[in-house]
C-alpha positions as CSV (number, residue, x, y, z in Angstrom):
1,X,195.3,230.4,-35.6
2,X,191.9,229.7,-34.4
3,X,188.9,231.7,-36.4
4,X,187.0,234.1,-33.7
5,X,184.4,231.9,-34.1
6,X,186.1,228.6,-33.7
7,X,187.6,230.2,-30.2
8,X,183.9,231.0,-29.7
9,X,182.6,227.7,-29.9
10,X,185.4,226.2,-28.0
11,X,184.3,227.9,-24.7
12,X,180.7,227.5,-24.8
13,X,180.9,223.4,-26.2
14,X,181.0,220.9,-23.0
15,X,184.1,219.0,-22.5
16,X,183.0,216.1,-23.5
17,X,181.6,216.7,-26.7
18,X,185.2,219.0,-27.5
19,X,186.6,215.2,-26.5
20,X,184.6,213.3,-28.9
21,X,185.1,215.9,-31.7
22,X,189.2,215.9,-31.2
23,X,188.8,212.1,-31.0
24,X,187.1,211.9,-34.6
25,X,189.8,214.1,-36.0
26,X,192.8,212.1,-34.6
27,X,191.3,209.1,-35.6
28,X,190.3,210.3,-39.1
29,X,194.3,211.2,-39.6
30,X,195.4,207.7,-38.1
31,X,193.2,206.1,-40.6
32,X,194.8,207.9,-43.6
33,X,198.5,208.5,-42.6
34,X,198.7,205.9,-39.9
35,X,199.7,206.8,-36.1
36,X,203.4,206.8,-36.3
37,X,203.3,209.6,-39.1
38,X,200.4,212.2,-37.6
39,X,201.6,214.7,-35.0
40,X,199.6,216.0,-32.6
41,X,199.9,219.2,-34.4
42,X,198.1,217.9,-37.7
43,X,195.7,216.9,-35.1
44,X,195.2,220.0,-33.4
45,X,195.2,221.5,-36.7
46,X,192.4,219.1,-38.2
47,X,190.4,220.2,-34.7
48,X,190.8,223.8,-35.5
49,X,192.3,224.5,-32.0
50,X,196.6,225.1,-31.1
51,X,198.5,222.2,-30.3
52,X,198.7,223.5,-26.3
53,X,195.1,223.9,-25.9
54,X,194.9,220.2,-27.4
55,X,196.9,218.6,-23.8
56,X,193.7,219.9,-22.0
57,X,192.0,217.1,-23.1
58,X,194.5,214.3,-23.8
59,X,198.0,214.3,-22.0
60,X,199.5,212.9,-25.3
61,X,199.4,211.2,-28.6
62,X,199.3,207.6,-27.5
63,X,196.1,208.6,-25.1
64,X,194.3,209.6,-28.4
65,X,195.2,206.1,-29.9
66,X,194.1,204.6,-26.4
67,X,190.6,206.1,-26.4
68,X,190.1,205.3,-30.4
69,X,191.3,201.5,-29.7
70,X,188.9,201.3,-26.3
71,X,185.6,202.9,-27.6
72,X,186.2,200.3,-30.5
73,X,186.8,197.0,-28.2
74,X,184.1,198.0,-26.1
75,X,181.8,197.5,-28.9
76,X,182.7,194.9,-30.7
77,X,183.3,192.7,-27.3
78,X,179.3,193.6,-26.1
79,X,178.2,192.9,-29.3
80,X,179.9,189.7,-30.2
81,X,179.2,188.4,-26.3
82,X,175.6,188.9,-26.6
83,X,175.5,187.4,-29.6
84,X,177.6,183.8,-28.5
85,X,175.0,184.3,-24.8
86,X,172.0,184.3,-27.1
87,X,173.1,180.9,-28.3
88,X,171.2,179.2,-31.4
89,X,172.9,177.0,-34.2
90,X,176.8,176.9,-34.2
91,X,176.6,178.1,-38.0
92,X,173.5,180.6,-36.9
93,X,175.7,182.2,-34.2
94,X,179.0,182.2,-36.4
95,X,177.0,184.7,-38.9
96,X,176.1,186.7,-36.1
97,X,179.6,187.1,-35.1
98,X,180.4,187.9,-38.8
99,X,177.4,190.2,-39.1
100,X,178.5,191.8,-35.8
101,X,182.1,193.0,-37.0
102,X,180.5,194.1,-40.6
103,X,178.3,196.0,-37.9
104,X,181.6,198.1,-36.2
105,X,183.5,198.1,-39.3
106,X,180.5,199.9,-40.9
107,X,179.4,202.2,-38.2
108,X,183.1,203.1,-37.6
109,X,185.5,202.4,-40.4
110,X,188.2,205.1,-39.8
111,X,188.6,203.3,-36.3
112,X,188.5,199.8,-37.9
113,X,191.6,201.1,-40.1
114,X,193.0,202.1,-37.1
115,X,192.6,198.5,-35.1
116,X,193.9,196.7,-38.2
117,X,196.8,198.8,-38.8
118,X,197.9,199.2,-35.2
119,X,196.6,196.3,-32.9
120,X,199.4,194.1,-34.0
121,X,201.9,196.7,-33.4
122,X,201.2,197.7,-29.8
123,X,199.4,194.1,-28.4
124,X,202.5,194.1,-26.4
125,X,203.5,197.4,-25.6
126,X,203.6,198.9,-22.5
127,X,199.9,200.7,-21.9
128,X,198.6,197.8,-24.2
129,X,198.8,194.6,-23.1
130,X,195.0,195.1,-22.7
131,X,194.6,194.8,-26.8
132,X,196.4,191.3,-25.9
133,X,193.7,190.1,-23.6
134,X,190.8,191.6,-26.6
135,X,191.9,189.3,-28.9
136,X,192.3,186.4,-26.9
137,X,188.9,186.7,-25.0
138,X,187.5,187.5,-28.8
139,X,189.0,184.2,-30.0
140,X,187.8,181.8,-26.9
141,X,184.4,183.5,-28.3
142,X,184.5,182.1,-31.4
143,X,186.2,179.0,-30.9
144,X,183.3,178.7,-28.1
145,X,181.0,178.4,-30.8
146,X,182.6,175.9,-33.4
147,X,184.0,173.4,-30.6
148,X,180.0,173.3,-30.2
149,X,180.1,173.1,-33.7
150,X,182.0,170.2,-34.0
151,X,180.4,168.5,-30.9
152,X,176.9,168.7,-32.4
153,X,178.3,167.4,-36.1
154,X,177.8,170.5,-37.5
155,X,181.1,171.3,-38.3
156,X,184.2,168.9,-39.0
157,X,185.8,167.3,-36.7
158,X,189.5,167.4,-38.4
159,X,189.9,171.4,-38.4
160,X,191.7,173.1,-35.1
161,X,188.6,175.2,-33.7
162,X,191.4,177.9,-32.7
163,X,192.9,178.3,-35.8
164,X,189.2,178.7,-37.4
165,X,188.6,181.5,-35.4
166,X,191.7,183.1,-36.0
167,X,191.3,182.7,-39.3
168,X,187.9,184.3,-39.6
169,X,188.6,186.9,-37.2
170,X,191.6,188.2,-39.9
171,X,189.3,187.5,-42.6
172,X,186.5,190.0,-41.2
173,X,189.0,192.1,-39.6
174,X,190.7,192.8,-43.0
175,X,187.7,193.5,-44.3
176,X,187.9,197.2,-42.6
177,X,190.1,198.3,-45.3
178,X,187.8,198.2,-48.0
179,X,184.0,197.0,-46.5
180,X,181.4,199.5,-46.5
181,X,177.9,198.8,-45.7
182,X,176.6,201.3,-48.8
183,X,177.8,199.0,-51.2
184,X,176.5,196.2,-52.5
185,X,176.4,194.0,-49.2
186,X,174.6,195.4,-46.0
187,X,176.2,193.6,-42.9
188,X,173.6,191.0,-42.6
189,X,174.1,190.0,-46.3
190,X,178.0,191.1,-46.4
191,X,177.7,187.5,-43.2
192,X,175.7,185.2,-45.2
193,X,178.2,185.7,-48.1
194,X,180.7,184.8,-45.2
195,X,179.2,181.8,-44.3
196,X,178.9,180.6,-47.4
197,X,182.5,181.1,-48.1
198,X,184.1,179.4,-45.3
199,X,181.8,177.6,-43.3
200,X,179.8,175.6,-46.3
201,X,182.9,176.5,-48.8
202,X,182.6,177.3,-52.7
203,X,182.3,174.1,-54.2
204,X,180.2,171.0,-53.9
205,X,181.0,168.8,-51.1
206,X,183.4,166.5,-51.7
207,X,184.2,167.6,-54.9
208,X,187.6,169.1,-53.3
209,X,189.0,167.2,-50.3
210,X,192.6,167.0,-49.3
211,X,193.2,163.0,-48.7
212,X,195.9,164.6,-46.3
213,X,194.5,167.2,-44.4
214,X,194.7,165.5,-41.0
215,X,198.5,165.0,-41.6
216,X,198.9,168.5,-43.3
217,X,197.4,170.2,-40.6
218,X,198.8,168.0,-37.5
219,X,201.6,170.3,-36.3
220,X,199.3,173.1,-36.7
221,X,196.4,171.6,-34.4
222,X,198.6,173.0,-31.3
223,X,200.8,175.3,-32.8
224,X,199.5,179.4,-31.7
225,X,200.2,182.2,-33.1
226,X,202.6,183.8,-30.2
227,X,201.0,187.1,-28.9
228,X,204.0,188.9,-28.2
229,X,205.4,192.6,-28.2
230,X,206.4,192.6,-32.1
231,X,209.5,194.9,-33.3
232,X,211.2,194.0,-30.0
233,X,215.3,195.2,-30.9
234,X,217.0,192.0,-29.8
235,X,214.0,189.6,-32.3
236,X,214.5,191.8,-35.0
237,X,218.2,191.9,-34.9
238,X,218.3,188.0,-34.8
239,X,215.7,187.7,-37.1
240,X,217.9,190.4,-39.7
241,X,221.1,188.3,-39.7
242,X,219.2,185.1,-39.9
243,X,218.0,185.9,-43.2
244,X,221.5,187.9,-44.3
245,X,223.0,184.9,-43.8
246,X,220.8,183.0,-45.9
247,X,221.0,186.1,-49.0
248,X,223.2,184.8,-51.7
249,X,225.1,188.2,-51.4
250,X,224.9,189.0,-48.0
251,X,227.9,191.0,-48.0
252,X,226.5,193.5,-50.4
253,X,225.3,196.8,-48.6
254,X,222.0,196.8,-50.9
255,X,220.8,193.3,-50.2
256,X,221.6,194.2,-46.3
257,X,219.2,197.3,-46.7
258,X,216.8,195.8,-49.1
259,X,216.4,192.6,-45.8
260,X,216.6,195.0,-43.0
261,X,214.0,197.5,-44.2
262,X,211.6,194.6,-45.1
263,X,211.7,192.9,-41.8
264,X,211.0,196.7,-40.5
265,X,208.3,197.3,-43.0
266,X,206.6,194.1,-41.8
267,X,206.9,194.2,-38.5
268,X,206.7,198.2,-37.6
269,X,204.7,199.1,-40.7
270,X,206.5,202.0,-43.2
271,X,205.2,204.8,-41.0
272,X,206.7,203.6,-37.8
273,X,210.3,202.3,-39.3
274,X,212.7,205.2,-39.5
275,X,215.8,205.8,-42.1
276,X,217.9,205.5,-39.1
277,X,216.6,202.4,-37.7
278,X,217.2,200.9,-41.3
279,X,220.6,201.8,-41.6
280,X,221.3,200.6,-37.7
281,X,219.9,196.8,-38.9
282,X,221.7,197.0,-42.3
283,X,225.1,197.8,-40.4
284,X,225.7,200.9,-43.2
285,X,226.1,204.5,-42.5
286,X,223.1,206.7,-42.4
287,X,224.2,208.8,-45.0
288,X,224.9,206.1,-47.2
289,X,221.5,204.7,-47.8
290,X,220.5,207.7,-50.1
291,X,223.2,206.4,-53.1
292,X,221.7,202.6,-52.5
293,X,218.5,202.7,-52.7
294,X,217.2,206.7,-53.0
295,X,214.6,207.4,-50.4
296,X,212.4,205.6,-48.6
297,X,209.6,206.0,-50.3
298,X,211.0,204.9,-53.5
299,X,212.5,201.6,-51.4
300,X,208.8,200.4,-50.3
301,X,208.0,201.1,-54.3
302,X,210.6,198.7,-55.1
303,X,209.6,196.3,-52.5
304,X,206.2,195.9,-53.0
305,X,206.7,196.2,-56.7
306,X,208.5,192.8,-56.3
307,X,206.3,191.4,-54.6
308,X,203.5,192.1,-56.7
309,X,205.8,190.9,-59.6
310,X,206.6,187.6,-58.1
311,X,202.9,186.9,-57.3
312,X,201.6,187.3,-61.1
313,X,204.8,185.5,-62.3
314,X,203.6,181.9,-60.0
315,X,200.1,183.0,-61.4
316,X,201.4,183.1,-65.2
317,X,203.1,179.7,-64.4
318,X,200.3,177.9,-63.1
319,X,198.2,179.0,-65.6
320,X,200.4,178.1,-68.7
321,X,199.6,174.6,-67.5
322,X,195.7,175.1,-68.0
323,X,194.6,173.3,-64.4
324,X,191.2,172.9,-63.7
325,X,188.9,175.7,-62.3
326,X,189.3,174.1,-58.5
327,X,193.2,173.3,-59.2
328,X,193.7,176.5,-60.5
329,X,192.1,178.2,-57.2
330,X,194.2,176.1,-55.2
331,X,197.1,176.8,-56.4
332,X,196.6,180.7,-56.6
333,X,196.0,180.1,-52.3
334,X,199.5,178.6,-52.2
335,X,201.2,181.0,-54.2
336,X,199.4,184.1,-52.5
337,X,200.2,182.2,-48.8
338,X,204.1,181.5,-49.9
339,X,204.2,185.1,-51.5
340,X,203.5,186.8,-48.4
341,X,205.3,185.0,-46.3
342,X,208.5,185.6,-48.5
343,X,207.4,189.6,-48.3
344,X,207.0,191.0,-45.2
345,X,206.6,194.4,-46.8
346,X,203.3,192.8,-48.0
347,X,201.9,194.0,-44.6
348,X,202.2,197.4,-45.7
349,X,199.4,196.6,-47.9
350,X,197.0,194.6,-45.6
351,X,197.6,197.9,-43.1
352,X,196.5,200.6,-45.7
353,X,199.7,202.4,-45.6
354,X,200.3,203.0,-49.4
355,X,199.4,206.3,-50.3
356,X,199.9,208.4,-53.6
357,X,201.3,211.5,-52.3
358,X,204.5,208.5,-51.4
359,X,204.6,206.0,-54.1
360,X,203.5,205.3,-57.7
361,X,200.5,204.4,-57.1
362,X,199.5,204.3,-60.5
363,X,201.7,201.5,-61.0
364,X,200.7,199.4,-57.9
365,X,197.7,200.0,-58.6
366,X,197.7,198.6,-62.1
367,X,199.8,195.1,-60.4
368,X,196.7,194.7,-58.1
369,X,194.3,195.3,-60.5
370,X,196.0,192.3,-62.4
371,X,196.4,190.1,-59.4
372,X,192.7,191.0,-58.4
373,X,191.3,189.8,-62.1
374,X,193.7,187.1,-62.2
375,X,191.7,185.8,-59.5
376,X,188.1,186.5,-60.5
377,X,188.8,184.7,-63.8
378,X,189.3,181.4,-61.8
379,X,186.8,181.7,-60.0
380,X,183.9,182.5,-63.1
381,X,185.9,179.5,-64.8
382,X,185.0,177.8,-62.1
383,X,181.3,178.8,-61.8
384,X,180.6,178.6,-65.9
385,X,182.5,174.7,-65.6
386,X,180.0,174.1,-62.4
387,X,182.9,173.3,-60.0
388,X,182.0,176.2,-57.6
389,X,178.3,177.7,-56.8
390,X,176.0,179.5,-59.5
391,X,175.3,182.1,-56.9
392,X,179.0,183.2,-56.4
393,X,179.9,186.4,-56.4
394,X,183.5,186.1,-58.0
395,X,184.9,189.9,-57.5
396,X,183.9,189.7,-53.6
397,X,184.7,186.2,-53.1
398,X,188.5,187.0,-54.5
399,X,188.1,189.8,-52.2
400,X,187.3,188.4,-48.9
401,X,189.9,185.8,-49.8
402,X,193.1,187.8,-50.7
403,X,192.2,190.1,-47.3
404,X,192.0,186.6,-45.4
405,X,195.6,185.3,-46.6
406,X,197.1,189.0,-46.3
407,X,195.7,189.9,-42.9
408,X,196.2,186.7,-41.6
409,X,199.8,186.4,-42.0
410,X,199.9,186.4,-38.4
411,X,198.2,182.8,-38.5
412,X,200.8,181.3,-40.5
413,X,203.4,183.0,-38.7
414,X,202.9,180.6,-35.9
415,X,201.9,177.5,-37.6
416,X,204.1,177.5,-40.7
417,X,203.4,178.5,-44.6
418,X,203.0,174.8,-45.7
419,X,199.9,174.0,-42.8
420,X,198.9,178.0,-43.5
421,X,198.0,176.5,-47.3
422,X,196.6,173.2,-46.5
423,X,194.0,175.5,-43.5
424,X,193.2,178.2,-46.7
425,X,193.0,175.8,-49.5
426,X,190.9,172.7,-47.1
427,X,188.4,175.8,-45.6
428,X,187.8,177.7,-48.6
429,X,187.8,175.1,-51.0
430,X,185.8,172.6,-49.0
431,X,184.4,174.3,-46.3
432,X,183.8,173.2,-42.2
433,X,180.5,171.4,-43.4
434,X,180.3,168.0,-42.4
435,X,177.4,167.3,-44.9
């Protein structure tokens, strides 16, 4: 129940600011349990109001999300056009843009979480085809920029503008999850760091270029990522018994599950994707699922366990070969590109889903932790050998590059895992830099 003086301060507080406040408590839960799994009763709760007195400010749930995922566009979209109108140097304006999400994401992170984790979900949903027109408006923005790039001889001329964008945009955008401006990195600094990565690249010029790129990347040039309403019934049904019929044992009921709920995971993220739903893909009874594979919970433990495993394993292999410092890097790109396209749960990770009141955490944690050092020792090798910058920072460099592979699986979605590899390996590697 409300305190007396809670119920106080509800009547004499305008409207508006009663709005805002509820608005900064749903948003805080969506950022730390994710939409599908906060009810408007946590909400209210959170608010320190009753659920009913909640619908006199927001007719539902969804108009919560709504307001969270408009405030947030709004910004972003009159920052970021400002900043392109203002013109300047391609690479000039490109850290702007860079600076300008670091900007948001800092000012307001729980709502960053929130766009990262959701956007891709409801893009096509009805209510939301706005978020649809965001991102492609946000994308002609940036590839605004480095076509003028590229005209000017800036940038290179063998890279598909669109795809750049994209693949900054994810990089940035992934950022949310972790980014904070009271670190180490203020926005401005968190951009040049940016720009250094992927517009002049990490190692000297033409110490890494693919003599293939142009061929690598040709079905790519034209190939988009399809903006469409992801978690339809009828693609994921067709997309399930595509890859059950390509499982070694696809009659076994635990392989069925183990595909269906990782083709859920990835495209409705773990909070969204239901036991029933599950079993309804998987063709197996409801009650069944319980004796294959123990709760839900414990499946996306298992799931992401794997795919944590499989990384470090192609890591350990590579390695055993003792490649150079830029060979090495390259070949953690591919494995970390091929891994998560393999392992659609691997979303569930780049959404901030994983939380330790649901999994082992400790245990995940300690997989990352690997993964994470596996690549930082690269990239000091790499440094100490002179192959890559003396200025590098190596822990946020690995950073900013696993977020840009695992939030960008959209990107390689729609232009396939082997082009996906040449894009990360020719851009981070080499850089856009024509010099």
């Amino acid at each position: 129940m409300l305190s007396d003086r809670a119920g106080a301060e509800r009547h004499i507080r305008p409207r508006a600011d009663r709005r805002a406040e509820i608005i900064r408590h749903a948003c805080a839960l969506f950022a730390k349990r994710g939409y599908g799994a906060t009810t408007v009763r946590q909400i209210a709760e959170s608010a320190d109001m009753l659920s009913g007195s909640l619908y006199h400010h927001f007719p539902s749930k969804e108009a919560m999300l709504l307001e969270v995922l408009d405030s947030f566009f709004a910004d972003i979209m009159s920052r970021q056009r400002a900043t392109v109108e203002r013109g300047g140097a391609p690479v000039d304006t490109l850290r702007g843009l860079l600076r300008d999400s670091l900007e948001v994401i800092g000012n307001s992170p729980d709502a960053a979480i929130v766009v990262v984790g959701e956007s891709r979900r409801l893009s096509g949903s009805d209510g939301f085809v706005w978020l649809s027109e965001r991102t492609v408006e946000a994308s002609a923005l940036w590839g605004r920029v480095l076509r003028r790039g590229v005209e000017e001889g800036s940038l290179r001329r063998d890279l598909h503008p669109v795809l750049l964008s994209l693949m900054l945009q994810s990089a940035v955008w992934g950022m949310a999850q972790w980014y904070r401006p009271s670190g180490r990195y203020d926005p401005d600094a968190a951009a040049g760091r940016l720009v250094d990565l992927f517009v002049r690249g990490i190692v000297r010029p033409g110490r890494y270029a693919s003599q293939h790129i142009c061929t690598l990347l040709g079905p790519a040039r034209h190939t988009m990522p399809t903006l469409r309403r992801t978690g339809a019934a009828d693609d994921v049904r067709v997309e399930a018994e595509r890859r059950m019929a390509r499982a070694p044992r696809r009659t076994d009921a635990r392989t069925r599950i183990r595909i269906a709920s990782n083709l859920l995971f990835e495209q409705d993220g773990y909070a969204g994707t239901t036991v029933r739903r599950i079993a309804d893909l998987a063709g197996v009874p409801v009650g069944s699922l319980a004796h294959h594979i123990g709760s839900k919970e414990q499946l996306l433990g298992e799931l992401l366990g794997e795919f944590l495993g499989d990384l470090r394993s192609a890591f350990d292999k590579d390695a055993a070969d003792r490649p150079e410092p830029v060979q090495r890097l390259a070949g953690l790109i591919g494995h970390t590109v091929e891994a998560h396209a393999c392992h659609g749960v691997s979303t569930v990770l780049a959404i901030n889903e994983v939380r330790g009141d649901e999994l082992p955490a400790s245990r995940l944690s300690a997989q990352r932790a690997k993964v994470s050092d596996t690549w930082t020792r690269a990239l000091v090798a790499g440094i100490r050998s002179g192959d890559f910058h003396p200025d590098l920072d190596p822990v946020f460099t690995q950073r900013v590059l696993r977020t840009a592979i695992s939030t960008g699986s959209r990107i390689y979605r729609g232009m396939g895992v082997r082009d996906a590899v040449g894009l990360y390996r020719e851009v981070a590697l080499a850089g856009m830099a024509a010099s």
